[in-house]
N, C-alpha and C positions, 0 to 999 in steps of 0.2 A: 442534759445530764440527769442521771436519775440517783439519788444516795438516800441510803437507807441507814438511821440511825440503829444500832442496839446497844442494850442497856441492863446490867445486874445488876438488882438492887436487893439489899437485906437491912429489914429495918429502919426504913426509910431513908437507907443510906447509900449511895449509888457506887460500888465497890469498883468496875472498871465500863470502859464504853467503847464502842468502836464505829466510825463512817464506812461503809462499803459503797463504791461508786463505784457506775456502772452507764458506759455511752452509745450498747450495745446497739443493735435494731430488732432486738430480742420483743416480744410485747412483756404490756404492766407485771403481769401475772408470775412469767419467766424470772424477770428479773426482781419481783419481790424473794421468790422460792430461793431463786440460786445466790443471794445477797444473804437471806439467811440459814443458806448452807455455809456460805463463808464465815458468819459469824459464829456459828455453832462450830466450826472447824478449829479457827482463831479462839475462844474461849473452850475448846478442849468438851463440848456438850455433844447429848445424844440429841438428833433432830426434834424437834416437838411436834405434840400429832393438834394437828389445826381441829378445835371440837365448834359446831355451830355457832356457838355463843362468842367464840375467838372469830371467826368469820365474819359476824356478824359489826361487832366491835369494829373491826378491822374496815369494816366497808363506809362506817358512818366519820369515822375518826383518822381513819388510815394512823389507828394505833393499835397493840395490840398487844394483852401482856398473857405470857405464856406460865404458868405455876405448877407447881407439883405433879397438878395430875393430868397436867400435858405433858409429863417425860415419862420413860417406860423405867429411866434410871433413877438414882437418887440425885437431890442436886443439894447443895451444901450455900444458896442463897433462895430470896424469899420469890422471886418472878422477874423473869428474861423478860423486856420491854420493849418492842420495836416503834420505831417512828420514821416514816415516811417523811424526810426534810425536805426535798427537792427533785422536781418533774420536768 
């Protein structure tokens, strides 16, 4: 089972979170994308654009936090958080 945490946080304070899982036969990559389509769907956000430096993050940590100038909208907390809990 694969589940993908995310996470709003403003202020070092973690406002709401949510587990997306996922038991598909989909590959890693699919199911990272479409886990946080769901979460950007469920918290009401515009997709965020994956920049190098987020990619990068994301390969070493399988974390990866997304901030202002990953969204094309406004966002009203301080960085979307994702984490990879279970493979």
């Amino acid at each position: 089972m694969f589940r993908l945490w995310g996470k709003e946080f403003k202020d070092n304070k973690m406002l709401r979170d949510t587990v997306i899982c996922d038991d598909s036969d989909d590959t890693r990559t699919h199911k990272i994308f479409s886990a946080l389509d769901a979460i950007c769907y469920e918290f009401d956000l515009s997709k965020p654009i994956w920049f190098d430096a987020t990619v990068e993050e994301f390969r070493r940590h399988d974390k990866a936090r997304f901030y202002q100038d990953n969204f094309v909208d406004s966002i009203d907390f301080d960085y979307l958080e994702i984490h990879v809990i279970e493979e």
